[in-house]
C-alpha positions as CSV (number, residue, x, y, z in Angstrom):
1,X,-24.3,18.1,10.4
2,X,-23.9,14.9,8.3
3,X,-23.8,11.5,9.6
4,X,-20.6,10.0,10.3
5,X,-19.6,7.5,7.4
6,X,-20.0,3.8,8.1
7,X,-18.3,2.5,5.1
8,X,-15.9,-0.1,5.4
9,X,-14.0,1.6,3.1
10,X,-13.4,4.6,5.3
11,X,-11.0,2.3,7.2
12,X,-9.8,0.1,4.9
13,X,-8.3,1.8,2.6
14,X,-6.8,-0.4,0.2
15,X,-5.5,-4.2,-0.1
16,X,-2.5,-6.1,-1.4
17,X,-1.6,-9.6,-1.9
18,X,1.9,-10.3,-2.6
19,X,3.3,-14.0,-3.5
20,X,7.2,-15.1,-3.0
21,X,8.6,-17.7,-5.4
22,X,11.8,-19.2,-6.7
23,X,12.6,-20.9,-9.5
24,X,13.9,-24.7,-9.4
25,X,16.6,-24.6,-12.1
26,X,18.1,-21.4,-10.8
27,X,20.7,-20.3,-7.8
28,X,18.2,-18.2,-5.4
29,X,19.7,-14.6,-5.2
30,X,21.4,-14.4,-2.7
31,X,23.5,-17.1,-4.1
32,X,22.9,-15.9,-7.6
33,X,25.2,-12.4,-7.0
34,X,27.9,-14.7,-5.9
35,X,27.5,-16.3,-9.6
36,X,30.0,-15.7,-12.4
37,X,27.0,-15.9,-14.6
38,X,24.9,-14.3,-12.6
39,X,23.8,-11.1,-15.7
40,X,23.2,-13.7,-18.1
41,X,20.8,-16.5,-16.1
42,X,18.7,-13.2,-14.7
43,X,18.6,-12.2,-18.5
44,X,17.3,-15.3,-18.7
45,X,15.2,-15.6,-16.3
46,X,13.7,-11.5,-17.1
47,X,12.8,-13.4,-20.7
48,X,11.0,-16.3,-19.7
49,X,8.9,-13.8,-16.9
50,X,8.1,-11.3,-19.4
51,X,7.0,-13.8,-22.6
52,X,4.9,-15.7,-19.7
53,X,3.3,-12.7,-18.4
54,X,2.6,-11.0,-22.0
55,X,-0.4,-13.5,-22.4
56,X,-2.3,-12.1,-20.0
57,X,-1.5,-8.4,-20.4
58,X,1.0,-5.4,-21.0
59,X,3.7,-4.7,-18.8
60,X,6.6,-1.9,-18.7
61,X,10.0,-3.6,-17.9
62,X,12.6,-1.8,-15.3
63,X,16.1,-3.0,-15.5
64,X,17.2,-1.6,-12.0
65,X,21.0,-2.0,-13.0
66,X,20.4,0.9,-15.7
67,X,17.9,3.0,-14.0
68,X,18.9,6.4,-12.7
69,X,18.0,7.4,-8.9
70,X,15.1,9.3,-9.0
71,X,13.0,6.9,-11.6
72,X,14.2,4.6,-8.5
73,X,13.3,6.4,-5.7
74,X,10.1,7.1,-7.2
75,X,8.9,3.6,-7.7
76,X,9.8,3.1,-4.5
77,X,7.1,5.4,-3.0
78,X,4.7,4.2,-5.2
79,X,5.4,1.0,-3.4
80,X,6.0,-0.3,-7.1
81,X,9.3,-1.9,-6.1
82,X,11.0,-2.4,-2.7
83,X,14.7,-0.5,-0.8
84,X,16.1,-4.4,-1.4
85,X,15.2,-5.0,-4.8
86,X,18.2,-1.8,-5.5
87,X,20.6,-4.2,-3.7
88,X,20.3,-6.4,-6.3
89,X,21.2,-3.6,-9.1
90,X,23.2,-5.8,-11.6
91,X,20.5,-8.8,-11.6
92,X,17.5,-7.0,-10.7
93,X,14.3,-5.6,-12.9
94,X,10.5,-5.0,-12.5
95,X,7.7,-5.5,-15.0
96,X,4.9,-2.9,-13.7
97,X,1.5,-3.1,-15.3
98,X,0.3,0.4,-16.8
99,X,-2.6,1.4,-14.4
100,X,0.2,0.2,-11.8
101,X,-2.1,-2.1,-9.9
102,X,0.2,-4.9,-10.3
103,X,4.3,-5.2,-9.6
104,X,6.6,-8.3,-10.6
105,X,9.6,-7.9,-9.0
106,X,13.1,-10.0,-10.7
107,X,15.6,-11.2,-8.0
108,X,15.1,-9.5,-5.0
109,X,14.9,-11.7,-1.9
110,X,13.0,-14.2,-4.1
111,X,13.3,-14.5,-7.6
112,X,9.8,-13.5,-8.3
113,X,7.9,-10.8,-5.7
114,X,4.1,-10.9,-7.3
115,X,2.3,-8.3,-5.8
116,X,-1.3,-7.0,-6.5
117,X,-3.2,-3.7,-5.0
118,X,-7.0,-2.9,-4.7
119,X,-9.0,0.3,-3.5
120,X,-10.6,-0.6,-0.8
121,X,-10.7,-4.0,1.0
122,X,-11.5,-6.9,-0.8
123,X,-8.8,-10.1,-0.4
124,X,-10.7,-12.4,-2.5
125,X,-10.4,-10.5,-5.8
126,X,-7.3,-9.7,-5.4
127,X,-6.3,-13.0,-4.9
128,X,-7.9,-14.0,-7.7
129,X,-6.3,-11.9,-9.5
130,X,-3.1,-12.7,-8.4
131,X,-3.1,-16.1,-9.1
132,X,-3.9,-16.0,-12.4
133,X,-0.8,-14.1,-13.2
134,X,1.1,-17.2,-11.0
135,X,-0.3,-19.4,-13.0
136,X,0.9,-17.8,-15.5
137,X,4.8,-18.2,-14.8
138,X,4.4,-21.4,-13.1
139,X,3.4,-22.9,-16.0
140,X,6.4,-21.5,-17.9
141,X,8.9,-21.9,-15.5
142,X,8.9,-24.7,-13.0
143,X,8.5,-23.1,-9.0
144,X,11.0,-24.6,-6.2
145,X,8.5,-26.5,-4.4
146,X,8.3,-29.0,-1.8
147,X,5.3,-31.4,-1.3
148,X,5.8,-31.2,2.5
149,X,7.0,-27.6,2.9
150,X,5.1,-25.8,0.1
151,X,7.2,-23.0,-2.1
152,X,10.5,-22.9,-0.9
153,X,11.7,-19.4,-0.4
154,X,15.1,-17.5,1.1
155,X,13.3,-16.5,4.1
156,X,11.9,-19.5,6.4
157,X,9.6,-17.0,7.5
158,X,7.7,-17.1,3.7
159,X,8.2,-20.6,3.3
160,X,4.6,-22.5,2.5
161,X,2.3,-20.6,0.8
162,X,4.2,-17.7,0.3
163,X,1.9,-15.1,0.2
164,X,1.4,-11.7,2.4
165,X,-2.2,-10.8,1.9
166,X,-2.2,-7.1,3.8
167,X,-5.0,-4.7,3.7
168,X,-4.1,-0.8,4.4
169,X,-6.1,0.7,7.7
170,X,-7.1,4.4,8.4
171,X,-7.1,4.2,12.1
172,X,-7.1,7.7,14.0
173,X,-9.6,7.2,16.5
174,X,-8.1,3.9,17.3
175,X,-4.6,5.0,18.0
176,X,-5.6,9.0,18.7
177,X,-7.7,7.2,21.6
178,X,-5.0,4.7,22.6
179,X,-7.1,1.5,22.0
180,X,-4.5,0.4,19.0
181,X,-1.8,-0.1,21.6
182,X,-3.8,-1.4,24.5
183,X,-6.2,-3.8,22.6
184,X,-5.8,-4.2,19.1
185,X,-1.9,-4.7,18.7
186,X,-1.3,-8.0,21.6
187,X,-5.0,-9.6,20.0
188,X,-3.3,-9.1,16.5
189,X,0.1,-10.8,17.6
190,X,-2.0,-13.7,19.6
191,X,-3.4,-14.7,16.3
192,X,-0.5,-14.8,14.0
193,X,-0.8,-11.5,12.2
194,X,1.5,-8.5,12.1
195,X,1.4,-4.3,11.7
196,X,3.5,-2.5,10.0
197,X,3.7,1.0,8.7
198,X,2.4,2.6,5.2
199,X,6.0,1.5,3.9
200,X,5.9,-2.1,4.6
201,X,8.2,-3.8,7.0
202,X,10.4,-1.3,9.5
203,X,8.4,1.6,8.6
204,X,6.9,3.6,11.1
205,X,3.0,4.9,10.6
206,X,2.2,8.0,9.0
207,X,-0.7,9.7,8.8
208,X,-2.7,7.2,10.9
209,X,-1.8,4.7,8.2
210,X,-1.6,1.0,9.5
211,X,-0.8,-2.4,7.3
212,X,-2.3,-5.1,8.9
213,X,-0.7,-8.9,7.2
214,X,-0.7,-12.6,8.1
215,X,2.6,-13.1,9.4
216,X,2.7,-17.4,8.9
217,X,2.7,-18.9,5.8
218,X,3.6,-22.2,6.3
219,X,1.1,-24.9,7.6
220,X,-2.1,-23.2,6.5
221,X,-3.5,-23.0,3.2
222,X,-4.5,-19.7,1.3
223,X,-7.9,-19.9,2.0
224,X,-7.1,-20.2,5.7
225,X,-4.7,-17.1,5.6
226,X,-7.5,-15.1,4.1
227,X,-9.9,-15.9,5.9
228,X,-7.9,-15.2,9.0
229,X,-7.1,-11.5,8.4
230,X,-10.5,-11.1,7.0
231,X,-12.0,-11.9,10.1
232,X,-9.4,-9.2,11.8
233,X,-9.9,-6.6,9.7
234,X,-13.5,-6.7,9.8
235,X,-13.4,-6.6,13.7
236,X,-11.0,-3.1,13.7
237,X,-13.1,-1.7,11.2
238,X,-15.8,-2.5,13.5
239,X,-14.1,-0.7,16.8
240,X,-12.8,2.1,14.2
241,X,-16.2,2.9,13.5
242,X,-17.4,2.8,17.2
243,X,-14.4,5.1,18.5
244,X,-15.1,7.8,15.8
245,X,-18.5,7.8,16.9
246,X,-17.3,8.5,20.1
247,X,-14.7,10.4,19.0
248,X,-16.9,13.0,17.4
249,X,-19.9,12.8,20.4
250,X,-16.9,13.4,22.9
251,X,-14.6,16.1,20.3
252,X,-17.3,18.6,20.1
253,X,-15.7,22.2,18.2
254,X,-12.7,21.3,18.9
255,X,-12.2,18.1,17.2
256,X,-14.2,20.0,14.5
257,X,-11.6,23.2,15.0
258,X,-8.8,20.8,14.1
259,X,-10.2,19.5,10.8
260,X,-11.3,23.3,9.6
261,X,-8.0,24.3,10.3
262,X,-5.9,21.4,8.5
263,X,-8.0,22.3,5.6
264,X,-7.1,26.0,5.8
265,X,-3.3,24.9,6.5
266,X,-3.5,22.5,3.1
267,X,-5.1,25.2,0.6
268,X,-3.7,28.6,1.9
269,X,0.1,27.3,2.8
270,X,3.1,28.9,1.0
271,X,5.6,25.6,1.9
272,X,4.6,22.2,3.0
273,X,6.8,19.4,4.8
274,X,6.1,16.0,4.6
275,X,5.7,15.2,8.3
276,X,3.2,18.2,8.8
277,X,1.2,17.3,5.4
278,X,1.0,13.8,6.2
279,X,-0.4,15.0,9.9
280,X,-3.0,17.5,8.1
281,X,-4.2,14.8,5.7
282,X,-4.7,12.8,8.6
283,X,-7.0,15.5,10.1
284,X,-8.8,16.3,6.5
285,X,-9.3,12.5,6.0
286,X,-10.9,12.1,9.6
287,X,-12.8,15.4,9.3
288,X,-14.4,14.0,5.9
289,X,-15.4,10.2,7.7
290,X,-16.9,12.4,10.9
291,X,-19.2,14.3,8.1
292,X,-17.8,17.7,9.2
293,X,-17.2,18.7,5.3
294,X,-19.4,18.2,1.7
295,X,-19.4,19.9,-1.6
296,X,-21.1,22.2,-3.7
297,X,-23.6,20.1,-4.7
298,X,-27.1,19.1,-3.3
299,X,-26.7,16.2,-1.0
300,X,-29.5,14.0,-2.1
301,X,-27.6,13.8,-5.7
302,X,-24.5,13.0,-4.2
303,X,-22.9,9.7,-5.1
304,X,-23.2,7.0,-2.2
305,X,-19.5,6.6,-2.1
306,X,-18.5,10.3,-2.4
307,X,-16.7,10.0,1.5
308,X,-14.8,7.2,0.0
309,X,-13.6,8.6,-2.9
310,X,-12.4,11.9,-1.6
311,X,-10.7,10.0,0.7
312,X,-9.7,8.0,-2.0
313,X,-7.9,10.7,-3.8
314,X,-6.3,12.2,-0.4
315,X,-4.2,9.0,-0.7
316,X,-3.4,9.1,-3.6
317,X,-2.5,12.5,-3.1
318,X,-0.2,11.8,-0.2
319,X,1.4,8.7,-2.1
320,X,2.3,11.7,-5.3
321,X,3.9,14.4,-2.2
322,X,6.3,11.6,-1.3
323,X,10.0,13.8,-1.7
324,X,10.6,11.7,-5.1
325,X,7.1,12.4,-6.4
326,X,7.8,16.1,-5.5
327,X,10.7,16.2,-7.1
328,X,8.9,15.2,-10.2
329,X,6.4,18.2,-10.3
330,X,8.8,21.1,-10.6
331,X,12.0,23.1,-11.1
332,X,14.6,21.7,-9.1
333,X,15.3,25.3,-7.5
334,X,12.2,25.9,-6.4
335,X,12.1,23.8,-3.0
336,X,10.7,20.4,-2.2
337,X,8.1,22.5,0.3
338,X,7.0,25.2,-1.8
339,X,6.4,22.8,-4.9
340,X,4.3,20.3,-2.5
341,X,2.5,23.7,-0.8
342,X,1.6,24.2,-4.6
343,X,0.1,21.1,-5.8
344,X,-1.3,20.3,-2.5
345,X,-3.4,23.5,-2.2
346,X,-4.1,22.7,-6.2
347,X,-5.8,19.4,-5.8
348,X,-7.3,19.7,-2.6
349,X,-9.5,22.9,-4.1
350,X,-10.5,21.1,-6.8
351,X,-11.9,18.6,-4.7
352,X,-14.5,21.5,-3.8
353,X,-14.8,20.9,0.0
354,X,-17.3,23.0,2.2
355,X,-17.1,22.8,5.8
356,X,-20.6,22.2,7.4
């Protein structure tokens, strides 16, 4: 049997960084809707985003108030824009790079939502990259910011730095096992960070999915912020790992049994909801990180990350079944279950998995 993976990014599966700001010579939004100009100073403001941003690269722009429902709903899932931005419809867009790593949102809470997401776990780069693309605007367009508060924003709760930096966690031995509740969640809370589900805030946790964020922006600079959930994601990684060792000593064929069989379930089904793929995936994804499965090919020429990036691709994968993203795929007779079943079983043979 092969060795349980240690990788870092077997847990953490991906990071974000996402930056609030407002714009001094303009009503925030909230107010903004109440405006009798309000179409014309969000024109306005779309403009001088999008001619600031197209020096540093290409972006698609989304004018919310003429897209249809499903384009919506499916940027949604991709996490690509938020359920609030829609309530801003008339003054509301979203410039979207092409490989869909980075998302400016146009008067939703704030007037600019800056967000930026990574494979894997790595705060620093992205917020490197990030603040290039701040600079960017701020340089254009003058922020709302106060020299003892920081970047003034419509929720006190963002006001300072303004920045969420959140890295996504794959933790099933942790909350299979019961430590997440017990342990992790009131150390997490005691240092000024928060957990919320694969959706963002109010979303509960599928698939074993957990978004761990700073929760305080104000009184601490970046650097600090960083630093801070850094330090706390490397110390769950650390217990993830040590409960999936345990996991697997204590699991025996059963825990084995379970994996085999969501594979079987994920290739062979003939309809697919998303609660029940979302549970299998979870299985797949810990059968893969406890070594139970590998491919057709020899194991000493196997790429060193090859657990990561089938895991990698199981994301993605459950990200693309999201009822929107189904939708998408096929006729709109055919069944939201049977066209997931179909592309589901698809990929997941192509990914040429042999249970050890």
């Amino acid at each position: 049997m092969s060795a349980i993976s240690e990788s870092y990014e077997c847990v953490a599966s991906s990071t974000r960084i996402r930056l609030a700001r407002n714009f001094a010579d303009f009503p925030f939004p909230g107010r903004l809707m109440r405006d009798a100009h309000a179409v014309e100073q969000a024109l306005e403001m779309e403009r001088l985003v999008t001619e600031a941003l197209s020096k540093v690269e290409e972006f698609t722009l989304y004018k919310m108030r003429g897209l249809s429902e499903e384009r919506a709903a499916l940027l949604v899932e991709q996490n690509l824009i938020s359920r609030d931005l829609l309530r801003h419809r008339p003054i509301a867009s979203a410039l979207v790079s092409h490989d869909k790593i980075i998302s400016i949102m146009l008067n939703e809470e704030d007037h600019v939502r800056e967000q930026y997401f990574m494979q894997g776990f790595d705060l620093a780069k992205a917020y490197e990259r990030i603040m290039g693309l701040d600079d960017a605007i701020g340089e254009s367009i003058p922020f709302a910011y106060d020299e003892t508060f920081g970047y003034l924003t419509a929720c006190p709760t963002n006001v300072g730095t303004g920045m969420r930096a959140s890295v996504m966690l794959f933790l099933p031995a942790l909350s299979r096992r019961g430590v997440l509740a017990k342990r992790v969640l009131p150390a997490l809370t005691g240092k000024g960070l928060t957990v919320r589900g694969t959706m963002g805030e109010g979303s509960g946790a599928e698939g074993d999915l957990f978004q761990v964020s700073n929760e305080r922006t104000l009184g601490m600079p970046e650097e600090e912020i960083l630093s801070l959930v850094e330090q706390a994601i490397s110390t769950i990684v650390e217990m993830e790992l040590l409960e999936r060792a345990r996991m697997r000593a204590e699991g025996g064929i059963p825990l084995k049994d379970r994996a085999a069989r969501a594979y079987g379930i994920l290739t062979h089904c003939c309809t697919l909801g998303e609660g029940e793929f979302m549970r299998y995936v979870s299985d797949l994804k810990l059968g893969l990180a406890l070594g139970y499965f590998c491919d057709d090919e020899p194991c000493e020429t196997r790429p060193s990350d090859w657990t990561e990036t089938k895991m990698w691709q199981l994301d993605e994968l459950s990200v693309a079944m999201r009822p929107a993203g189904v939708r998408s795929l096929g006729a709109p007779d055919a069944g939201e279950d049977v066209i997931r079943a179909e592309n589901v079983s698809k990929v997941i043979r192509g990914m040429r998995l042999e249970l050890i």
